[in-house]
N, CA, C and O atoms as a Tinker XYZ file with bonds, in Angstrom:
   484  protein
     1  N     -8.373000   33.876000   10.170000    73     2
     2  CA    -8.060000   33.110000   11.362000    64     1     3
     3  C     -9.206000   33.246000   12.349000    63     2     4     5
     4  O     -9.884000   34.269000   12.446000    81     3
     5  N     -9.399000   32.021000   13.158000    73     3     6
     6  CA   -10.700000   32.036000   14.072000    64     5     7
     7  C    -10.369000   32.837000   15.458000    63     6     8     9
     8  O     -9.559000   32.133000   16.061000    81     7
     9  N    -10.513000   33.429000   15.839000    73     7    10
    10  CA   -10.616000   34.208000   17.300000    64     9    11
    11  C    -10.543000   33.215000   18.016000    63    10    12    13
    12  O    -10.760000   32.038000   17.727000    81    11
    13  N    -10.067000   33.919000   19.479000    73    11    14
    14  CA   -10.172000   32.803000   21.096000    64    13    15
    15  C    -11.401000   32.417000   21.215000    63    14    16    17
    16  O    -12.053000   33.446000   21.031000    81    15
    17  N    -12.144000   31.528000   21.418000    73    15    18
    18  CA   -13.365000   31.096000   21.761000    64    17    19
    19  C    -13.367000   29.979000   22.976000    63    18    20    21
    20  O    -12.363000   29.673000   23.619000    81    19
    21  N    -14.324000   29.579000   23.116000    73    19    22
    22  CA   -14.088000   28.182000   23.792000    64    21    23
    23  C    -15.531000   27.654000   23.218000    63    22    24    25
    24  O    -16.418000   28.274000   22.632000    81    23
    25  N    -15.407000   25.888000   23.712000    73    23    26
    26  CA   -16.706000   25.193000   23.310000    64    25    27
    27  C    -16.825000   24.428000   24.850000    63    26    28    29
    28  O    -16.031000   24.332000   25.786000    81    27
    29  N    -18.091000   23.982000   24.647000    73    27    30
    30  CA   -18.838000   23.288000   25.480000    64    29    31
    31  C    -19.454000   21.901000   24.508000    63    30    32    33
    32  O    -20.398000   21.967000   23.721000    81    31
    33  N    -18.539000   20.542000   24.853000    73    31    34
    34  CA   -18.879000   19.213000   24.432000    64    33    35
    35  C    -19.955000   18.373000   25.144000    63    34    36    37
    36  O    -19.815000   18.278000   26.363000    81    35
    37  N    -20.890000   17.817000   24.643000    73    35    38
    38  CA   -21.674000   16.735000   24.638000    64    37    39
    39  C    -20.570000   15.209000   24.964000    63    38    40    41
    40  O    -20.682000   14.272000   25.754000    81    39
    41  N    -19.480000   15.585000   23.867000    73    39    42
    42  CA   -18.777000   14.080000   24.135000    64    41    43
    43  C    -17.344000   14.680000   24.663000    63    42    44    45
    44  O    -16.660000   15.640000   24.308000    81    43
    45  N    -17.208000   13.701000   25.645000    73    43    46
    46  CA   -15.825000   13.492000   26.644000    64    45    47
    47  C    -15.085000   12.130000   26.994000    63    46    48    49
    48  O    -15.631000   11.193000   27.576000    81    47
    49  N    -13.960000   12.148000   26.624000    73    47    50
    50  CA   -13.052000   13.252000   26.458000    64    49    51
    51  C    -12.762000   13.629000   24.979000    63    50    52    53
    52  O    -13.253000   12.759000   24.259000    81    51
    53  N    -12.131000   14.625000   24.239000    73    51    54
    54  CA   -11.975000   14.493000   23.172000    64    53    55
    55  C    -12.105000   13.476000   22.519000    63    54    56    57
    56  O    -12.116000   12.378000   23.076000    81    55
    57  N    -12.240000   13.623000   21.119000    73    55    58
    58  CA   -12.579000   12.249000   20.430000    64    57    59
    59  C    -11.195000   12.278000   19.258000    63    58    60    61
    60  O    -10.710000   11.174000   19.010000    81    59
    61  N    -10.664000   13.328000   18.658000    73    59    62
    62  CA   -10.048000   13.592000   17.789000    64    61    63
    63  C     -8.675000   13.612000   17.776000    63    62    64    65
    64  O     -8.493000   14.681000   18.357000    81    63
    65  N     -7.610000   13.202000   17.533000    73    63    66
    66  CA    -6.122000   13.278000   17.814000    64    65    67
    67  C     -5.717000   14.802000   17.342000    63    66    68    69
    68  O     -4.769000   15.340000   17.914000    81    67
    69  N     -6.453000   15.530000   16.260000    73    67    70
    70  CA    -6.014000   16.893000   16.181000    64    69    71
    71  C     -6.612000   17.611000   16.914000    63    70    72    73
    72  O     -7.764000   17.195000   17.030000    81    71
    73  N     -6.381000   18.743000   17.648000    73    71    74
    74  CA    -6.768000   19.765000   18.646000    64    73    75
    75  C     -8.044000   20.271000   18.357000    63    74    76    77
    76  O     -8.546000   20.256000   17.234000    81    75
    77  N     -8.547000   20.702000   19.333000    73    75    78
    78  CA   -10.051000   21.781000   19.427000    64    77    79
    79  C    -10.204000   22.325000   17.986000    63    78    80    81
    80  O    -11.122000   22.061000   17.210000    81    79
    81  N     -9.203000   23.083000   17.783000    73    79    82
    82  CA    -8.982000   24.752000   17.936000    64    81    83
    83  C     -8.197000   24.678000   16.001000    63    82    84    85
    84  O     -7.715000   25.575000   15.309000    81    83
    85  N     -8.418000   23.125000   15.719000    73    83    86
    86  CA    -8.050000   22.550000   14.598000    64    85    87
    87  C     -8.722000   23.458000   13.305000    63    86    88    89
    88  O     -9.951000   23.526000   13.342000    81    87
    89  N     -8.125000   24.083000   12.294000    73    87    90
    90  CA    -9.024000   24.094000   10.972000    64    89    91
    91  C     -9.808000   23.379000   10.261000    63    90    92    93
    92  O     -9.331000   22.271000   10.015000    81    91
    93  N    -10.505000   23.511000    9.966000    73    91    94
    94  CA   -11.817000   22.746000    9.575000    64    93    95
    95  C    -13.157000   23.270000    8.115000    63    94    96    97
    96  O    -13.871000   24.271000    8.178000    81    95
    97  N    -13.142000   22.389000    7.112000    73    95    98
    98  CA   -13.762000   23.378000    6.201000    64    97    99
    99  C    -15.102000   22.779000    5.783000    63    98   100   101
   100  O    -15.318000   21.642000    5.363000    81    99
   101  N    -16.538000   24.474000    6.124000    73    99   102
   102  CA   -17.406000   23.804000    6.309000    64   101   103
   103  C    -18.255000   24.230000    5.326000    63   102   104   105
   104  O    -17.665000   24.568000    4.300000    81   103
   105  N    -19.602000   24.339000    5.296000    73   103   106
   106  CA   -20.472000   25.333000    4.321000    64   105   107
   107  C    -21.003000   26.562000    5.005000    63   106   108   109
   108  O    -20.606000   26.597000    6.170000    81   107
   109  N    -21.562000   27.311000    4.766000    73   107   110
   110  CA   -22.300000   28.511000    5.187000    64   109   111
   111  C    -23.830000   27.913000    5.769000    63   110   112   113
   112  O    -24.595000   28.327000    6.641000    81   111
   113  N    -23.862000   26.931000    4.992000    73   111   114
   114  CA   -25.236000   25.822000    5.471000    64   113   115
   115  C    -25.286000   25.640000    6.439000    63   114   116   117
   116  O    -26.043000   26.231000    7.208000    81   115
   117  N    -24.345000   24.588000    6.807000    73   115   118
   118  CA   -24.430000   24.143000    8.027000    64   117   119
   119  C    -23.911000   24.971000    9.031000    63   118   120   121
   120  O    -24.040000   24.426000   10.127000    81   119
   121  N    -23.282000   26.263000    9.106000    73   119   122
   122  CA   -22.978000   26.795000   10.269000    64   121   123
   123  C    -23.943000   28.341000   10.585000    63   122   124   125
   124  O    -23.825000   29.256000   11.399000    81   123
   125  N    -24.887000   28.039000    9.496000    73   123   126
   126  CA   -25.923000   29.395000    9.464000    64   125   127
   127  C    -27.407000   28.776000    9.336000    63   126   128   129
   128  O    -28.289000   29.266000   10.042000    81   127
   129  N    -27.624000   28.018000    8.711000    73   127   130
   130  CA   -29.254000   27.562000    8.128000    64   129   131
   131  C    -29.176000   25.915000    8.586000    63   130   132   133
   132  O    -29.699000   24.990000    7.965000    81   131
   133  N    -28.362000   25.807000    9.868000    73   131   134
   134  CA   -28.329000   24.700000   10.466000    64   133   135
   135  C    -28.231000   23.372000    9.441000    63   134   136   137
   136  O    -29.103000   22.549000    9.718000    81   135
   137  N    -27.507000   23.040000    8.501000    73   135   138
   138  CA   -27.713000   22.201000    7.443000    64   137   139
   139  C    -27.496000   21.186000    7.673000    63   138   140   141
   140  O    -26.450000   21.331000    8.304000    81   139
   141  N    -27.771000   19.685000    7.646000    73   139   142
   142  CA   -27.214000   18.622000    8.399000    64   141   143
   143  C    -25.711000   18.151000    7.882000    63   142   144   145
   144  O    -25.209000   18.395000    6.785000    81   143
   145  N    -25.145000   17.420000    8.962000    73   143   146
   146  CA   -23.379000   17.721000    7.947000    64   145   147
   147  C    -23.991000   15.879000    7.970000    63   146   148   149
   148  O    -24.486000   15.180000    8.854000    81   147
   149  N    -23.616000   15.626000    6.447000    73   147   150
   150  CA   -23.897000   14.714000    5.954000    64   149   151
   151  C    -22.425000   13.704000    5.260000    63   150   152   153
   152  O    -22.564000   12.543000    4.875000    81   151
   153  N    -21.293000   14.347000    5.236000    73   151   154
   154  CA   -20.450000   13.948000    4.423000    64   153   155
   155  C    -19.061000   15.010000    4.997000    63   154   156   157
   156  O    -18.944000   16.233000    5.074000    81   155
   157  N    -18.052000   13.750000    5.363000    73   155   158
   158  CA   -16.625000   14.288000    6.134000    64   157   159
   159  C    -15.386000   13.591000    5.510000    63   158   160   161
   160  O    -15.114000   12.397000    5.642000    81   159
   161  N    -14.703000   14.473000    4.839000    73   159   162
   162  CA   -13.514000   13.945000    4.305000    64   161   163
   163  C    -12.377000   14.332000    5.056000    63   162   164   165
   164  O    -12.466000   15.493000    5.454000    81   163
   165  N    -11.375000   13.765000    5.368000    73   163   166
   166  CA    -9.849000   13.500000    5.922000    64   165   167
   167  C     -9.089000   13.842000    4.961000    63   166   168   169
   168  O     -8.632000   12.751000    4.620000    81   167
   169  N     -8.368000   15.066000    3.884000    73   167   170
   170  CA    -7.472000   14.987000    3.059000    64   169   171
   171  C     -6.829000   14.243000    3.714000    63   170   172   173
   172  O     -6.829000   14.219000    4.945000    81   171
   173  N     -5.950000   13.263000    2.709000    73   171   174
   174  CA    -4.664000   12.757000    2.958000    64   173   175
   175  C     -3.481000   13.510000    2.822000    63   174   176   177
   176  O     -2.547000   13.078000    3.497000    81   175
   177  N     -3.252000   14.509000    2.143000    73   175   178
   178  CA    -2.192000   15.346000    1.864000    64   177   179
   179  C     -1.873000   16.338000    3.312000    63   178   180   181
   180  O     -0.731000   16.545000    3.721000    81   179
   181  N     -2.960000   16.812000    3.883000    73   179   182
   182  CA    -2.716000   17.968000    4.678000    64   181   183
   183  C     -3.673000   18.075000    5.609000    63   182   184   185
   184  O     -4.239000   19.114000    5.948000    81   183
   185  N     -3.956000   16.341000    6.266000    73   183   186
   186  CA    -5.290000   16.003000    7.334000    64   185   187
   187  C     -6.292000   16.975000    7.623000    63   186   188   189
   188  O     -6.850000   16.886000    8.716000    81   187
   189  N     -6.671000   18.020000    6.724000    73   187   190
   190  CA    -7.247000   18.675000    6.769000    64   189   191
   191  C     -9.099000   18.013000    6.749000    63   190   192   193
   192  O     -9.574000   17.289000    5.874000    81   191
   193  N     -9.824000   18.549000    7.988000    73   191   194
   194  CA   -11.367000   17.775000    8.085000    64   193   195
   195  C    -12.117000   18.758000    7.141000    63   194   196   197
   196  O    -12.246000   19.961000    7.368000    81   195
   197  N    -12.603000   18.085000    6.034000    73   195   198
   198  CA   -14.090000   18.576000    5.492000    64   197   199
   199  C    -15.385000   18.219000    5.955000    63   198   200   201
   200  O    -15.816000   17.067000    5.892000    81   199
   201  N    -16.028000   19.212000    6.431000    73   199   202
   202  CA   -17.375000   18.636000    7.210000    64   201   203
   203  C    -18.208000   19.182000    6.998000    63   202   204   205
   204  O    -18.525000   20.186000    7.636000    81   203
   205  N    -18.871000   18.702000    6.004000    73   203   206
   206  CA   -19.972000   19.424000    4.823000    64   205   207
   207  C    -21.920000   18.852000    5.092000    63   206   208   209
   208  O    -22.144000   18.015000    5.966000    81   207
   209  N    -22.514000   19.141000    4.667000    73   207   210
   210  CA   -23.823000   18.811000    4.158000    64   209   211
   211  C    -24.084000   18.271000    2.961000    63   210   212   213
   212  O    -25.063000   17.531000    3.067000    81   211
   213  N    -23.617000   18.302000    1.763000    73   211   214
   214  CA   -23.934000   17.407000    0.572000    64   213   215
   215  C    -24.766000   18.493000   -0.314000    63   214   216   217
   216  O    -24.892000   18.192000   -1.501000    81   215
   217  N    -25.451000   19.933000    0.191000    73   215   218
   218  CA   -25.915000   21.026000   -0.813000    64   217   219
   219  C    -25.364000   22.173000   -1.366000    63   218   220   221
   220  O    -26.100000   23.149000   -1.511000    81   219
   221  N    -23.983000   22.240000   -1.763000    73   219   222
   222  CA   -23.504000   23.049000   -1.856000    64   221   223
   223  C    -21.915000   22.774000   -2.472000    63   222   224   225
   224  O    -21.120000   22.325000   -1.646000    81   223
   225  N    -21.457000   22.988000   -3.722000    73   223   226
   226  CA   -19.898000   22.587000   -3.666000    64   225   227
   227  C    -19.074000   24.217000   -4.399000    63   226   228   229
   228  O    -17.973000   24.388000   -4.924000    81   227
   229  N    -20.374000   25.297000   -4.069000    73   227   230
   230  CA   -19.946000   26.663000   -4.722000    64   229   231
   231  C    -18.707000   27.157000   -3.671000    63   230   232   233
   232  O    -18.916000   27.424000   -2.488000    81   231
   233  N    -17.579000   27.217000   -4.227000    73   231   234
   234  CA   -16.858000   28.362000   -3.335000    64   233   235
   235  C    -16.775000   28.805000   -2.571000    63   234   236   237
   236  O    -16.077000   28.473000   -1.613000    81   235
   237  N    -17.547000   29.871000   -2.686000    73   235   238
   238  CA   -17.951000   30.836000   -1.985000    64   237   239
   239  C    -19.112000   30.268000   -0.310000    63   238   240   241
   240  O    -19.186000   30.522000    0.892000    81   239
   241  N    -19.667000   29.560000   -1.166000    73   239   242
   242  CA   -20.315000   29.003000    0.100000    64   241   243
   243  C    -19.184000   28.206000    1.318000    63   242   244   245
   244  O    -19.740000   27.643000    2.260000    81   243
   245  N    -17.982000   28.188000    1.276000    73   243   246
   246  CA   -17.341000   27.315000    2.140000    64   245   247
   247  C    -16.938000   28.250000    3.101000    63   246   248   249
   248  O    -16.960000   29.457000    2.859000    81   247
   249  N    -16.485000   27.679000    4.423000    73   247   250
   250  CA   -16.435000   28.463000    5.555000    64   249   251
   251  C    -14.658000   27.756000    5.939000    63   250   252   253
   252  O    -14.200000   26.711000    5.475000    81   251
   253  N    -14.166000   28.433000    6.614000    73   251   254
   254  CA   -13.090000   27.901000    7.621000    64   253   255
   255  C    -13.619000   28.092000    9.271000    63   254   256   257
   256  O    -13.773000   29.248000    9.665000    81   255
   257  N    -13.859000   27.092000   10.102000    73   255   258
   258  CA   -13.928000   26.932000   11.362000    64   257   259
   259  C    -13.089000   26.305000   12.122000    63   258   260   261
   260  O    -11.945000   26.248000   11.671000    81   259
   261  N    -13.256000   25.864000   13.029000    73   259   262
   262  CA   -12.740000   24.791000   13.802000    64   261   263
   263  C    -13.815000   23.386000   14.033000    63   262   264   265
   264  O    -15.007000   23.185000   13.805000    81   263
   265  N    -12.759000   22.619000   14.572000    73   263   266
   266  CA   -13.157000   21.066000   14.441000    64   265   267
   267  C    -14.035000   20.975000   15.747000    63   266   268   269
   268  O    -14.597000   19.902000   15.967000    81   267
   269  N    -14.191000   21.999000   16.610000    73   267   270
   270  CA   -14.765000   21.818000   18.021000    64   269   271
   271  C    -15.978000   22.988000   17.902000    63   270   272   273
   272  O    -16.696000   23.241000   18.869000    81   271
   273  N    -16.104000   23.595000   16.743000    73   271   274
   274  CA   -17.077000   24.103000   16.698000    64   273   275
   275  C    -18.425000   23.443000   15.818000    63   274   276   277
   276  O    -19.604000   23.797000   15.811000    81   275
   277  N    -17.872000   22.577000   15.248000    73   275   278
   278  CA   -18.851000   21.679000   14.112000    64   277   279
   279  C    -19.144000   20.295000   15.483000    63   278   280   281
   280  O    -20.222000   19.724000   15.644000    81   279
   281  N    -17.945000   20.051000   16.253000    73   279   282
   282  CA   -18.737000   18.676000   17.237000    64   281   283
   283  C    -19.596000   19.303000   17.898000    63   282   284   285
   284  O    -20.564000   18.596000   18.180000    81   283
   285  N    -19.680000   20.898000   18.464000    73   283   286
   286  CA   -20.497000   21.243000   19.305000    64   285   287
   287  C    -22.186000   21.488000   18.322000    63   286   288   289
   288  O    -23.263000   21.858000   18.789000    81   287
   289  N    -21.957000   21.237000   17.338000    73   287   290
   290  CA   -23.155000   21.638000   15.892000    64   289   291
   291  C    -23.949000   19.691000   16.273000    63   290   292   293
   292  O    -25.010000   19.248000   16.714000    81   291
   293  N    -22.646000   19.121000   15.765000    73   291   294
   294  CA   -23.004000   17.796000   15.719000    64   293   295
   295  C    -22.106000   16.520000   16.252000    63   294   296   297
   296  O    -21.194000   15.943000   15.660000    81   295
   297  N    -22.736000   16.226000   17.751000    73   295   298
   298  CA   -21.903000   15.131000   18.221000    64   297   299
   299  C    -21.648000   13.776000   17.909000    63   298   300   301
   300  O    -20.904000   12.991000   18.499000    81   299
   301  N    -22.391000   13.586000   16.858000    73   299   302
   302  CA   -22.327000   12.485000   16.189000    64   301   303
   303  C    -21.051000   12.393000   15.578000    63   302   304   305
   304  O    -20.801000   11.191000   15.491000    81   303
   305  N    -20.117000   13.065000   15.111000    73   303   306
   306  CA   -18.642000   13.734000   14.650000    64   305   307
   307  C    -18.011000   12.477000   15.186000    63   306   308   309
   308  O    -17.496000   11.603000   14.489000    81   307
   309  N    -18.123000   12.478000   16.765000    73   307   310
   310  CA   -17.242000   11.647000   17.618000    64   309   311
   311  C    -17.039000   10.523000   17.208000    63   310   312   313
   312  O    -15.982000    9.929000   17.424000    81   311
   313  N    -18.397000    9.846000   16.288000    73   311   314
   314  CA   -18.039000    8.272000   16.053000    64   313   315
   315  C    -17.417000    8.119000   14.736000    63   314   316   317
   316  O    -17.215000    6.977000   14.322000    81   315
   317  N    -17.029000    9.316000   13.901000    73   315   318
   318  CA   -15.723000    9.057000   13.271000    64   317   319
   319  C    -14.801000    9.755000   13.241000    63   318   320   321
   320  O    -14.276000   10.142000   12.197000    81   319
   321  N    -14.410000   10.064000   14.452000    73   319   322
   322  CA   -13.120000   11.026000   14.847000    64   321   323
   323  C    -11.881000    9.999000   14.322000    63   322   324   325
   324  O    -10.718000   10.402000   14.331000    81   323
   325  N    -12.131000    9.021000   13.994000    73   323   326
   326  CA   -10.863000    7.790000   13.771000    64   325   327
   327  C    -10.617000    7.773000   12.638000    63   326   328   329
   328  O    -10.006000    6.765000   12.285000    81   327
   329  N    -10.941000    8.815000   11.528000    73   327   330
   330  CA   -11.327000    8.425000   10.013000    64   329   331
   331  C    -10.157000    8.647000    9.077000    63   330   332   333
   332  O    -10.035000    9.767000    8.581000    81   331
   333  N     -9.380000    7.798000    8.815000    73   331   334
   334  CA    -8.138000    8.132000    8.762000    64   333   335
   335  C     -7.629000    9.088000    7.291000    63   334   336   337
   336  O     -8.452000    9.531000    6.489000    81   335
   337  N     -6.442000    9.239000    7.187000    73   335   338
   338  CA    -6.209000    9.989000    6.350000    64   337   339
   339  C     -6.621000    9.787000    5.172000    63   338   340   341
   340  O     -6.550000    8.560000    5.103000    81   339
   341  N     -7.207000   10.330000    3.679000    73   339   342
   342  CA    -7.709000    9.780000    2.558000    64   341   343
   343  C     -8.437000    9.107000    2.616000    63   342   344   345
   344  O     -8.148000    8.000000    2.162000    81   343
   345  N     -9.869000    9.294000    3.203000    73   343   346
   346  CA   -11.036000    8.555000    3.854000    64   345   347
   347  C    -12.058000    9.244000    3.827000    63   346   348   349
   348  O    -11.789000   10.414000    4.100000    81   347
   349  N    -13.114000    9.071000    3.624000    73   347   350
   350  CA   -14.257000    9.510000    4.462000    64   349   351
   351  C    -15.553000    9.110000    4.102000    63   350   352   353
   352  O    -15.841000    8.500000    3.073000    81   351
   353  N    -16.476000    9.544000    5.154000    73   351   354
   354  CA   -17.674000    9.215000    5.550000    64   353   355
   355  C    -18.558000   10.238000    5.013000    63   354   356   357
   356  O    -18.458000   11.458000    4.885000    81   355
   357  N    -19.863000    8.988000    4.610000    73   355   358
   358  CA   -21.267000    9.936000    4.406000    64   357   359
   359  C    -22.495000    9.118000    4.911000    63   358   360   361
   360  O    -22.520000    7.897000    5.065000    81   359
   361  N    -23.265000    9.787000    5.085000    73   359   362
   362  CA   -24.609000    9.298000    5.859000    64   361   363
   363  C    -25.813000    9.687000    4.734000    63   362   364   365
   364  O    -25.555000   10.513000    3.859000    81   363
   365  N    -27.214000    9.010000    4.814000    73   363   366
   366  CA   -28.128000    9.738000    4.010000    64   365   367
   367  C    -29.067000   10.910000    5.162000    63   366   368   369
   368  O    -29.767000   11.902000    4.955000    81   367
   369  N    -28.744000   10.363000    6.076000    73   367   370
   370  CA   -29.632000   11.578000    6.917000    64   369   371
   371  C    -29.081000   11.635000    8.260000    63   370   372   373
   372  O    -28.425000   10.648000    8.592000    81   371
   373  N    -29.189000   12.457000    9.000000    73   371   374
   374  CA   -28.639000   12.910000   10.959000    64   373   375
   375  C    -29.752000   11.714000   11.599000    63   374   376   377
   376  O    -30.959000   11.856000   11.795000    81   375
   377  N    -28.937000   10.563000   11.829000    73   375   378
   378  CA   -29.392000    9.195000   12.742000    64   377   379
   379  C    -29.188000    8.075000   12.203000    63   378   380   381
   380  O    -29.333000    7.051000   12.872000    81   379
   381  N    -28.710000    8.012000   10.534000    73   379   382
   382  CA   -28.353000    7.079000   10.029000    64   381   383
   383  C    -27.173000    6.609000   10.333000    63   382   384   385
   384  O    -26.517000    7.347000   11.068000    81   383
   385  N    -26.530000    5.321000    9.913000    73   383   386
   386  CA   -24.764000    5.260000   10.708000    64   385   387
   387  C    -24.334000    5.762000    9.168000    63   386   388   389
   388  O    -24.823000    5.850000    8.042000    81   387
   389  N    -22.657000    6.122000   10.132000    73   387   390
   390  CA   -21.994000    6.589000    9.395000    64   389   391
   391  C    -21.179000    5.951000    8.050000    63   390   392   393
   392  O    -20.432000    5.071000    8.478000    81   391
   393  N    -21.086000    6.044000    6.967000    73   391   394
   394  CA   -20.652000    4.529000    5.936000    64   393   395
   395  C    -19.425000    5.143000    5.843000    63   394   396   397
   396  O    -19.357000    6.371000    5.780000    81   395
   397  N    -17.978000    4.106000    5.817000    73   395   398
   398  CA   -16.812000    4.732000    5.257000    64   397   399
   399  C    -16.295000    4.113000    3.952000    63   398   400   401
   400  O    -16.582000    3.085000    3.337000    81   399
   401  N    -15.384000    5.164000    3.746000    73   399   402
   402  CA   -14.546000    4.111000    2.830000    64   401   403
   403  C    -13.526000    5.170000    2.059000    63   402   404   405
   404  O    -13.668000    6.357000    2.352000    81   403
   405  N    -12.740000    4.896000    1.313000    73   403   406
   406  CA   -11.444000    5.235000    1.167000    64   405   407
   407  C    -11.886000    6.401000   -0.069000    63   406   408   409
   408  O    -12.679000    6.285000   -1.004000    81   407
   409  N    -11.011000    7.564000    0.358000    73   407   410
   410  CA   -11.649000    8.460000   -1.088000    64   409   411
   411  C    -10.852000    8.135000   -2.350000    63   410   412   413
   412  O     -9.742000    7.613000   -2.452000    81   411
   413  N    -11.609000    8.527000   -3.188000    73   411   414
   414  CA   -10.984000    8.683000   -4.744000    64   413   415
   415  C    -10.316000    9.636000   -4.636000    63   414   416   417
   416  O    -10.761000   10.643000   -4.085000    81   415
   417  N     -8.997000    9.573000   -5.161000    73   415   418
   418  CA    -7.851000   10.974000   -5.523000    64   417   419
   419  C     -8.779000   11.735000   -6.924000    63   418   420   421
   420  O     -9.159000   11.330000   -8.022000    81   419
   421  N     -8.851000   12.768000   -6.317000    73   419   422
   422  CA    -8.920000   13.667000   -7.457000    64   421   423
   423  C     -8.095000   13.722000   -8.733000    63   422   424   425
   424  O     -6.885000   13.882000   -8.578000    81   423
   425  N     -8.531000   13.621000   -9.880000    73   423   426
   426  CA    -7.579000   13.485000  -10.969000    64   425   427
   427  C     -8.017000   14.833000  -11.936000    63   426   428   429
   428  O     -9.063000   14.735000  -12.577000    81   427
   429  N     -7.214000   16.086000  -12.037000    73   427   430
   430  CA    -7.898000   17.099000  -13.041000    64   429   431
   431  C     -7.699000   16.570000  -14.360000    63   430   432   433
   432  O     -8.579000   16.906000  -15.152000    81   431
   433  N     -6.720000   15.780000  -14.854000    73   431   434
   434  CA    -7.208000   15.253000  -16.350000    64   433   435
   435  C     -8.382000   14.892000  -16.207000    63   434   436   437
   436  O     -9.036000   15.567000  -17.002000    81   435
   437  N     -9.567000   13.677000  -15.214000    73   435   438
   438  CA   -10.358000   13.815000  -15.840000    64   437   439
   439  C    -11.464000   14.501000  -15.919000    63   438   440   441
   440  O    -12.439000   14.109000  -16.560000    81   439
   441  N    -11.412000   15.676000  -15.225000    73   439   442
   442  CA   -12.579000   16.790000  -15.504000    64   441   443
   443  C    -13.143000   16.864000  -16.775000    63   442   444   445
   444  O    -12.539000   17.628000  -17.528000    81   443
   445  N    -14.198000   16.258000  -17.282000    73   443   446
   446  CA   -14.680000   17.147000  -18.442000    64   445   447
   447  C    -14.157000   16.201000  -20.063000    63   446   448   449
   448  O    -14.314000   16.481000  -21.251000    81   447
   449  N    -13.446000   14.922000  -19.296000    73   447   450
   450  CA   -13.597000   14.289000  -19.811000    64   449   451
   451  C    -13.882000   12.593000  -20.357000    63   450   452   453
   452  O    -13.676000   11.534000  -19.763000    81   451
   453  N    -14.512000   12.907000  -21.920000    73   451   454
   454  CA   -15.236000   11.967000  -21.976000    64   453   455
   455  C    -14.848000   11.229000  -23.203000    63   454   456   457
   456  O    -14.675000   11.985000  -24.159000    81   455
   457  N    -14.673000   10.043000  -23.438000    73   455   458
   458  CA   -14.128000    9.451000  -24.539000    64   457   459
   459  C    -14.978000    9.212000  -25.768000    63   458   460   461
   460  O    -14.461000    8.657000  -26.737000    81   459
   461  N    -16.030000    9.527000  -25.792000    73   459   462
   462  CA   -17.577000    9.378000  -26.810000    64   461   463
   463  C    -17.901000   10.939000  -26.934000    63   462   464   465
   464  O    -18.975000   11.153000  -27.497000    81   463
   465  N    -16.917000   12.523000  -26.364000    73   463   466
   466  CA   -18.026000   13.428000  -26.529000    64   465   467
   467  C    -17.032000   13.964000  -28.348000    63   466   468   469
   468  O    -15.948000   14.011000  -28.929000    81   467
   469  N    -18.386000   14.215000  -28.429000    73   467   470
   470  CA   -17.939000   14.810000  -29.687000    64   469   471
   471  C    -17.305000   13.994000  -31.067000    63   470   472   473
   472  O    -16.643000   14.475000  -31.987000    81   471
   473  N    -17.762000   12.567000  -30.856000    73   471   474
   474  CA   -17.563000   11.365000  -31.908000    64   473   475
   475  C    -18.984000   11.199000  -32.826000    63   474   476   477
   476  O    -20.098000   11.286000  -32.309000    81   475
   477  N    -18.831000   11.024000  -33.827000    73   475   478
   478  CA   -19.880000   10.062000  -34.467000    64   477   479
   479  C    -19.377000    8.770000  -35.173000    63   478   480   481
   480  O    -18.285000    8.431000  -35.628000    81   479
   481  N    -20.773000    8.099000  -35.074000    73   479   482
   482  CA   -20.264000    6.812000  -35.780000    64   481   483
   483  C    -20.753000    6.617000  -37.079000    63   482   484
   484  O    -20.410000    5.626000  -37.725000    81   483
């Protein structure tokens, strides 16, 4: 759990319908080796914000923060604070606009699979 803190915003008034003080899951990248957050997903199941960089999908590298500690990283956040549930946005670089569009549901059947592996003809 994150401690009392407070932030100091660039953008006012809030931008986000969930609170400051919101959970939020990030990389070790971007909240240590300044990484650019490049890519933000909205679960639909449990509005939970992913607010990532695009170098990293190890485990271990993921962080839990808050949602007011990544706008104070990057205020650019604000222009898709609207991103609705089962959604999200990626950019190719910090100044590009933001592109949306609806995520793919994860499916674990198809992990790993492939309808040609291990056929001959």
């Amino acid at each position: 759990m994150i401690g009392p803190h407070t932030h100091e915003f660039e953008v006012t008034p809030w931008p986000f319908v969930a609170s400051e003080f919101a959970d939020a899951l990030t990389t070790i990248t971007v909240l240590e080796d300044d990484a650019p957050i490049l890519l933000v997903s909205h679960d639909e199941e449990d509005g939970m914000w992913q607010i990532l960089c695009g170098t990293t999908n190890e485990p271990e590298d993921g962080r839990l923060t808050c949602l007011g500690c990544l706008l104070e990283l990057d205020p650019t956040l604000a222009e898709i604070a609207d991103l609705p549930r089962g959604w999200e946005a990626y950019r190719d670089a910090v100044g590009e606009p933001w592109i949306r569009e609806k995520s793919v549901p994860f499916d674990e059947n198809d992990v790993g699979d492939d309808e040609d592996a291990g056929t001959e003809d």
